[in-house]
C-alpha positions as CSV (number, residue, x, y, z in Angstrom):
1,X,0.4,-0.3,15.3
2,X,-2.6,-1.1,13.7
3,X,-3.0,-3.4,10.5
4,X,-4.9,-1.5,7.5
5,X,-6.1,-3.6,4.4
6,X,-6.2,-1.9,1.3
7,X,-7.6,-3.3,-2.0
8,X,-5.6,-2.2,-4.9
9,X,-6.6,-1.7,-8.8
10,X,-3.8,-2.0,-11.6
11,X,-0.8,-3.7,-9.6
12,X,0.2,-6.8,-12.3
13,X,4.2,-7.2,-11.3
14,X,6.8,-6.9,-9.0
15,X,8.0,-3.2,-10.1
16,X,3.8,-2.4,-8.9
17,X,4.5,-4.1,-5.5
18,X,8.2,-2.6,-5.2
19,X,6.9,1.1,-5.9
20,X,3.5,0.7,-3.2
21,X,6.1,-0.5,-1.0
22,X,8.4,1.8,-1.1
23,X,6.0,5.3,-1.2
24,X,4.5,3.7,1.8
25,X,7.7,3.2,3.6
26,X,8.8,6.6,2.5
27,X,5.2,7.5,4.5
28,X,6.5,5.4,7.7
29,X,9.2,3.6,7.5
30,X,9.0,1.5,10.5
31,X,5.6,0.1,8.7
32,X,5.4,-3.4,7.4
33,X,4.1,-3.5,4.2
34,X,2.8,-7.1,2.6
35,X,1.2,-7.1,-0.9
36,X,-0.7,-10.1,-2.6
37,X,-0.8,-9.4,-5.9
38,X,-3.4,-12.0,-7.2
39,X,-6.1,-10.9,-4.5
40,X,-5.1,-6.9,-5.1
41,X,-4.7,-6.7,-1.4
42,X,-2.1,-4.7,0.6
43,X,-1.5,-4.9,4.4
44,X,0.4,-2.1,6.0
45,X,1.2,-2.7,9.7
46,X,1.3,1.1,10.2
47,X,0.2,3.8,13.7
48,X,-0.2,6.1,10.2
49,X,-4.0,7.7,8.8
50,X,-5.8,5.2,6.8
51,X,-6.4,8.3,4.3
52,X,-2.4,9.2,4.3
53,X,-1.1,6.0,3.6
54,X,-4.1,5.5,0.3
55,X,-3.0,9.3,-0.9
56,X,0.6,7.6,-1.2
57,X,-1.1,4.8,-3.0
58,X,-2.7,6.3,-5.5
59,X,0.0,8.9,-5.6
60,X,2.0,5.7,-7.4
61,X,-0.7,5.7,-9.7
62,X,-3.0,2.9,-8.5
63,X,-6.5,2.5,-7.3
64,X,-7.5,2.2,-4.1
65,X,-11.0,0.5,-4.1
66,X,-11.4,0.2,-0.4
């Protein structure tokens, strides 16, 4: 499993952090997923594409700056 860092625009609550959670677990659900909310930064723990687990990012509706 590799760790993937993700930095993501518009996620202000926990409903934001509970719905990129869950449409990446929906993605892979053995992946661990841990979100920051003040820095913007999501950590999936996933063997998944980088590019597969962003499209179900911004599929959510958020930005993914890098």
């Amino acid at each position: 499993m590799m760790n993937q860092i993700f930095t993501v625009e518009g996620m202000t609550c926990g409903h934001c952090e509970k719905a990129v959670s869950k449409a990446l677990l929906f993605i892979d659900p053995n992946a661990k997923v841990t979100i920051d909310l003040a820095q913007k930064m999501v950590v999936v723990e996933s063997n998944q594409p980088r590019e597969v687990l962003a499209k179900a990012i911004t599929e959510e509706g958020y930005t993914v700056a890098t």
